[in-house]
N, C-alpha and C positions, 0 to 999 in steps of 0.2 A: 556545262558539267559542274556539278557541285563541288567546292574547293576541299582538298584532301584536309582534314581536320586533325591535329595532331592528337586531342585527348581523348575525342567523342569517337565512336566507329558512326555514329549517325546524331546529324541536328535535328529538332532543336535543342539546348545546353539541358532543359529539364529531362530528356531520355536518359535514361541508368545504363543507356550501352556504351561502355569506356573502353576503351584500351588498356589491356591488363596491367603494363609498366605501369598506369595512372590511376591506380584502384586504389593504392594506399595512400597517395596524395590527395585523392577525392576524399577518401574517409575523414581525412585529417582535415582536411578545407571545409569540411559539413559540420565540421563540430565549432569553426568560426564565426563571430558573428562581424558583421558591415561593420561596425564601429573597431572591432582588434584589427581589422585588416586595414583600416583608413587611418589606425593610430600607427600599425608598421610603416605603411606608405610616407605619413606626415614623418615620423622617424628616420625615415631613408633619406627624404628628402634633404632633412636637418643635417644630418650628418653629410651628404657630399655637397652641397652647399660650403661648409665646415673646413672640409678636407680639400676643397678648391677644384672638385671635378666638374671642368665648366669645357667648353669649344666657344670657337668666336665664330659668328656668322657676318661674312662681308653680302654688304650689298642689300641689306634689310631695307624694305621702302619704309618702313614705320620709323627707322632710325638716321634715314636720311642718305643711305649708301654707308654708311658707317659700320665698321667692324663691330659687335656688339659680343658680348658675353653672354651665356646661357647655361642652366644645366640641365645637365642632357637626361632626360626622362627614365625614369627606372622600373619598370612591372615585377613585381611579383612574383608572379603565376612563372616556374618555372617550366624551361620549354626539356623536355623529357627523351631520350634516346636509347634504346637498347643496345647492348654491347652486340651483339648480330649486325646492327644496321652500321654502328659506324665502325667495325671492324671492315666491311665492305668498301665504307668511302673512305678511311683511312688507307688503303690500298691502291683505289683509285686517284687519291689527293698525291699521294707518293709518286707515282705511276707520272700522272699529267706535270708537276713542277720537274720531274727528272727530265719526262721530254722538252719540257719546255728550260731549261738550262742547257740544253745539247743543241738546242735550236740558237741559243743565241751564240752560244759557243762557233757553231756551224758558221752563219750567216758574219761575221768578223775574221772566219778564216778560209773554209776550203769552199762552204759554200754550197756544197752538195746538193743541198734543198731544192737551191734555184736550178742547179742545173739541169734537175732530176724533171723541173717543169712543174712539181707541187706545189710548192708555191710560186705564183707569177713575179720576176726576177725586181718589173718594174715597183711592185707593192712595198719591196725592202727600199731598195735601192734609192727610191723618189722619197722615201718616207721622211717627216722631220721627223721621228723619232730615231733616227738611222745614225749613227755615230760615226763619222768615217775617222775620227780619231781613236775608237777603238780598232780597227782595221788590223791584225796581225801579231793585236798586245794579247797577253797570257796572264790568266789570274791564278791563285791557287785553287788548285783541284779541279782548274776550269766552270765554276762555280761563279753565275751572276744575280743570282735571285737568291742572297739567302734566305731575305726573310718575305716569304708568299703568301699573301694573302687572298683567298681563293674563295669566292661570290657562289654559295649554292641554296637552292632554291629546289622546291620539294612542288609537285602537280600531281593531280588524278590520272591516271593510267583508266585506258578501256575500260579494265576493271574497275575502276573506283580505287586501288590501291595507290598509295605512292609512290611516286619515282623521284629521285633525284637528279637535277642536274644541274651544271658550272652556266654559271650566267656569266660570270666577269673572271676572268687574272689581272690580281692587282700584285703586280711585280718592281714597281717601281718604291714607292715611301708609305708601305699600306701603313694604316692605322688603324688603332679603335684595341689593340691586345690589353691596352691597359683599364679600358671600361671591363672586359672580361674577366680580370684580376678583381677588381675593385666590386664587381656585381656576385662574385662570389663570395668573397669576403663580408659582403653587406646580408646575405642570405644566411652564411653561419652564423653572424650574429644575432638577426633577428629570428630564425627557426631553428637552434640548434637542434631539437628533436624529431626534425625532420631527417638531417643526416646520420640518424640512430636507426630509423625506419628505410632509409632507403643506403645504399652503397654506393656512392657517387666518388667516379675516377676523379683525383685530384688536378689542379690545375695551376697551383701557389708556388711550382718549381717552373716556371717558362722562364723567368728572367735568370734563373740558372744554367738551363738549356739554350735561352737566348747570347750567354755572354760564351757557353763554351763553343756556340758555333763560330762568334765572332775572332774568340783568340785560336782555333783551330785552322782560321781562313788567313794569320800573321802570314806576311811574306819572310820575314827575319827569323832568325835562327836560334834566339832568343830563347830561350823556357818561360820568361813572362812576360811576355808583350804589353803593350800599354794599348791598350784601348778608349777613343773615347767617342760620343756622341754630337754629331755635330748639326744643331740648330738654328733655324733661322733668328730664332731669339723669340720673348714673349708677346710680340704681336701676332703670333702664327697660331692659326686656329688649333693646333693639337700640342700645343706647347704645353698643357698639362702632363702629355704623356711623354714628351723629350723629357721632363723635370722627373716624372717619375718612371723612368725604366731607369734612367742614370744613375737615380740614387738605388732603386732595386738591385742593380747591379755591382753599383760600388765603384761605377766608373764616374771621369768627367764631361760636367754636361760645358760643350764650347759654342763658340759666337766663332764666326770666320778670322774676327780681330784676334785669337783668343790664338792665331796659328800662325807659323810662318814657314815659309822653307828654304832652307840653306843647304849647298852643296846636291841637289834633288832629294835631300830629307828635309821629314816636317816636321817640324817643330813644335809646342804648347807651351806657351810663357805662361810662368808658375813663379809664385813667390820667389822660390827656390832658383831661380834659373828656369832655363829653358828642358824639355825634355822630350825626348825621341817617341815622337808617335809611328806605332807599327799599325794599327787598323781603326779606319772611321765610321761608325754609323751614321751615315748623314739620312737627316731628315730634309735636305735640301735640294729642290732641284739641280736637275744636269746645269740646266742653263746657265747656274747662280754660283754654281761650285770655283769656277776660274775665270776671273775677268781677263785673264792673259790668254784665254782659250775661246772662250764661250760670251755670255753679255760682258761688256767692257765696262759696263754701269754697274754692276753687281757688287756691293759690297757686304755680299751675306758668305761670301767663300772664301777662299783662300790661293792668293798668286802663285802661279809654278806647282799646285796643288799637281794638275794632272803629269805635268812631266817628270812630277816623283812618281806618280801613280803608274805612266806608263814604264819610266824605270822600274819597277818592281821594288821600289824602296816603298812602298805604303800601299794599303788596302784597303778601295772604301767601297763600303757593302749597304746596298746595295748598289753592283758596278755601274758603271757610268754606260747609259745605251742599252738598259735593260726594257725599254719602255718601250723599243718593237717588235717585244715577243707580248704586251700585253695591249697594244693597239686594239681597238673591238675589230678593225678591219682581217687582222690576223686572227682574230678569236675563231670564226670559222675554220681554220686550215690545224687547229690544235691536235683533234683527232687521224688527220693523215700525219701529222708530228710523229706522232706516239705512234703507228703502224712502222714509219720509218726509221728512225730511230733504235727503237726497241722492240720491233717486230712481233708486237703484241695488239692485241685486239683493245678500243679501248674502256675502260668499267664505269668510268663515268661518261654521259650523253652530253657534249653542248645541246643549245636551244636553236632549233634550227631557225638559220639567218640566212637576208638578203642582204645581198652587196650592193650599195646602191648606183655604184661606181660601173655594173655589167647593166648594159639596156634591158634586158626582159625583167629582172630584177627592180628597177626603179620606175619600169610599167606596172609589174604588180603592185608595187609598192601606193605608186600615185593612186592606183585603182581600188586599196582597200586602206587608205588612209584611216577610219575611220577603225578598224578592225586590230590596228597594227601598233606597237611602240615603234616609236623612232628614232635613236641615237644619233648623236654627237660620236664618230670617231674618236675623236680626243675628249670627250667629253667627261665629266667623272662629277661624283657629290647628287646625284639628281637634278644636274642641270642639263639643258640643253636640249630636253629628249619629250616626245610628243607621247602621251599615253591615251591612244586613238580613241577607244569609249569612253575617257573621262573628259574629251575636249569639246570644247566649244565649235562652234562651226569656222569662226573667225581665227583660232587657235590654228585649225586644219588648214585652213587659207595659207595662213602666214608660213606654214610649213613644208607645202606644196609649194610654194615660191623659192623657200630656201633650198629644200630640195635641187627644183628644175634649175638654180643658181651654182648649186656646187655638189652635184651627186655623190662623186667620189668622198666625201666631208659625213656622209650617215652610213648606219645600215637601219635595218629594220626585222622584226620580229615577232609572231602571233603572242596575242595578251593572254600569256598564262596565269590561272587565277594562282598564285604564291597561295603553297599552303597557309592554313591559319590557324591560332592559341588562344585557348582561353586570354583574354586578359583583365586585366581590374580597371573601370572605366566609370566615370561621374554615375552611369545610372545599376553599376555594378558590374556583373562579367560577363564580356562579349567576342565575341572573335575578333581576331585582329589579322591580318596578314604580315610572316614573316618570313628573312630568309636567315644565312648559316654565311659567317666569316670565318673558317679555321683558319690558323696559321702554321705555313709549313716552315722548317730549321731547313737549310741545306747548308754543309760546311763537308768535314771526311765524309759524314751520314746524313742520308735524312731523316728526320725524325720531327714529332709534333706531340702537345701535348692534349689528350681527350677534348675534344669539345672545338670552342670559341667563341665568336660573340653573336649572339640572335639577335638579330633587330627587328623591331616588330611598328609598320604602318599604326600610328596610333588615330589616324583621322577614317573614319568607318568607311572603309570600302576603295581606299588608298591601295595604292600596289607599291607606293614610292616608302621606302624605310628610312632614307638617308638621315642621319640627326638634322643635317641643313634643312631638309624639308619636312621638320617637324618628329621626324621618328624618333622610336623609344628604344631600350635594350634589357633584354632579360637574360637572366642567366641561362647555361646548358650545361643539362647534366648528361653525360655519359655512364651508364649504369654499370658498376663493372661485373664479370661475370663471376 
């Protein structure tokens, strides 16, 4: 089936049959010539070089296993949405993170889920992602995901029409809101009269929305809470964006050293003294957060962190144990979430998945290897995962092996062609395949701002977008109405 095309209603690029939203972006793009577009591109480039928007890639072989620097690819060609469409998955986006905060909420206290048989009890219960130190603790508003970051991907329908649906819940440390801040900003600058021709919902208020959901989620009683961000520090591949939400926000960015806790409050040593932190955004793992809890080696958190935390003297968001409502192995059971829960149908579709952990499931599996993506359970970044027509035979081998070694460790899933965007490419514009990061707020409300981050496969006929494996980001406009 031909991959659903975000600009064209049919290929190839020289057909005049467009998508209406992208008629006056065509007009405008036809009056460009190769050289304004590759002097923009050389300019984008310049400038976030500049401004220091890099990711580090561990494990490069060209660099020896060595964490390396890069900057992360920018296109152009903005990816284009009508107020119709994502007024529908802004509804369904709401819909799925509300269920999925009630689920973990559930599964640390009464449980209901398992008992009910919807989900199988052992899947939580055995999981490492399963926190038995959250077990009975209460956060504000019952609230553990605030900040959601949710993997959707657009396919051809019967008809040829689009569909969308959630490939991933990224509920633990998502990332990447701040390339979407920064890809718009780069876009006003270089076309401002593009946003005179089209009406694009804004998007340069999330770290505004982002700070009032965090002081909204204060445990203290406080009127201003002290907030701050808490970082593995600058070896971590997204440490650009620890450095900049912090400063967009106006909070401080900390290092584990940077905390302490007395009496079960935490503390931030400041020139000034010391002073009372009320909520953390940590960009750090569970694992790393409490050597007195969790790894004993971990010097990126902070001691007696969680026993403030489970006191109800501190908040750190996203909570501690959210990561097995975003498990892929759970990924399946989302939609029976959301019927349970909120006794509603649900408006976005997962991708239908094998479990490879059930026998007839990891029969199919084995038998259309070739046909099939493969994940890593815990896998995340585009590692880990077998993308069945793009493999080698020896690729397939090695995975069958792993597989019939640890079934319960994958699932698997048919290779949907990811719609695809114009993009701007060495021999000019070509399709590229992408998908859709929004980020959902959960604090009293939830709420999100238009759009998110599009990442777009830049190697021709790629399905993998991840920056680590080479992907690009373009902007997303949300058109308002």
């Amino acid at each position: 089936m031909q991959p659903f095309d975000e600009m064209y209603l049919s290929l190839p690029y020289g057909d005049k049959s467009l998508r209406h939203h992208y008629e006056p972006y065509k007009k405008w793009l036809d009056s460009q010539s190769m050289a304004q577009i590759q002097s923009h591109q050389d300019e984008a480039e310049l400038i976030f070089r500049r401004v220091g928007i890099t990711f580090a890639v561990y494990g490069d072989k060209d660099e020896g296993g060595a964490g390396t620097e890069r900057l992360i690819p920018f296109d152009l060609l903005p990816r284009i949405i009508p107020a119709t469409e994502w007024l529908n998955l802004q509804k369904g986006l709401i819909q799925r993170v509300t269920a999925l905060n009630k689920f973990i909420y559930d599964v640390y206290h009464d449980q209901e889920i398992l008992k009910a048989g919807i989900v199988p009890a052992e899947q939580i219960l055995n999981n490492p992602q399963f926190r038995s130190e959250m077990v009975g603790v209460n956060v504000p508003h019952n609230t553990y995901s605030h900040i959601s970051g949710v993997d959707i991907i657009r396919a051809s329908d019967a008809k040829g029409e689009g569909e969308y649906f959630v490939l991933e819940d990224n509920l633990r440390v998502p990332s990447g809101v701040s390339y979407m801040l920064e890809d718009r900003k780069m876009m006003m600058r270089l076309f401002p009269e593009l946003f005179k021709t089209y009406q694009v919902a804004p998007v340069a208020h999330y770290p505004d929305l982002l700070l009032e959901t965090l002081r909204a989620c204060s445990p203290s009683t406080t009127l201003d809470p002290t907030v701050v961000l808490l970082t593995p520090g600058m070896y971590n591949s997204a440490y650009f964006e620890h450095a900049f939400l912090a400063q967009q926000m106006g909070i401080e960015l900390v290092e584990g050293q940077d905390l302490f806790v007395k009496d079960r409050f935490v503390y931030m040593r400041t020139t000034q003294g010391p002073v009372k932190v009320d909520v953390i955004y940590r960009r750090v793992d569970d694992d790393f957060l409490d050597p007195a809890v969790f790894r004993a080696d971990s010097s990126l958190g902070c001691s007696g962190l969680i026993d403030s935390y489970r006191a109800g003297n501190v908040n750190i968001c996203n909570a501690v144990g959210t990561g097995i409502a975003d498990d892929k192995s759970i990924y399946p059971y989302v939609p029976n979430m959301i019927e349970f829960y909120l006794g509603e149908k649900p408006i976005l579709s997962n991708v239908p998945t094998f479990l490879c952990r059930n026998p007839e499931d990891l029969k199919y599996t084995l038998a259309n290897l070739k046909d099939l993506v493969v994940k890593e359970v815990h896998g995340a970044g585009g590692y880990g995962m077998l993308v069945g027509p793009a493999a080698s035979k020896s690729e397939i081998d090695q995975f069958r092996q792993a597989l019939l070694k640890n079934p319960a460790g994958y699932i698997s899933q048919p290779t949907l062609s990811l719609s695809s965007c114009p993009t701007f490419v060495k021999d000019g514009f070509a399709p590229r395949h992408i998908d859709l990061r929004p980020f959902v707020l959960s604090g009293k409300t939830v709420q999100m701002v238009p759009g998110g981050l599009t990442r777009v496969a830049l190697k021709d006929g790629s399905l993998v977008v991840n920056s680590s494996q080479g992907g690009g980001t373009k902007d997303t406009w949300i058109l308002e109405v």
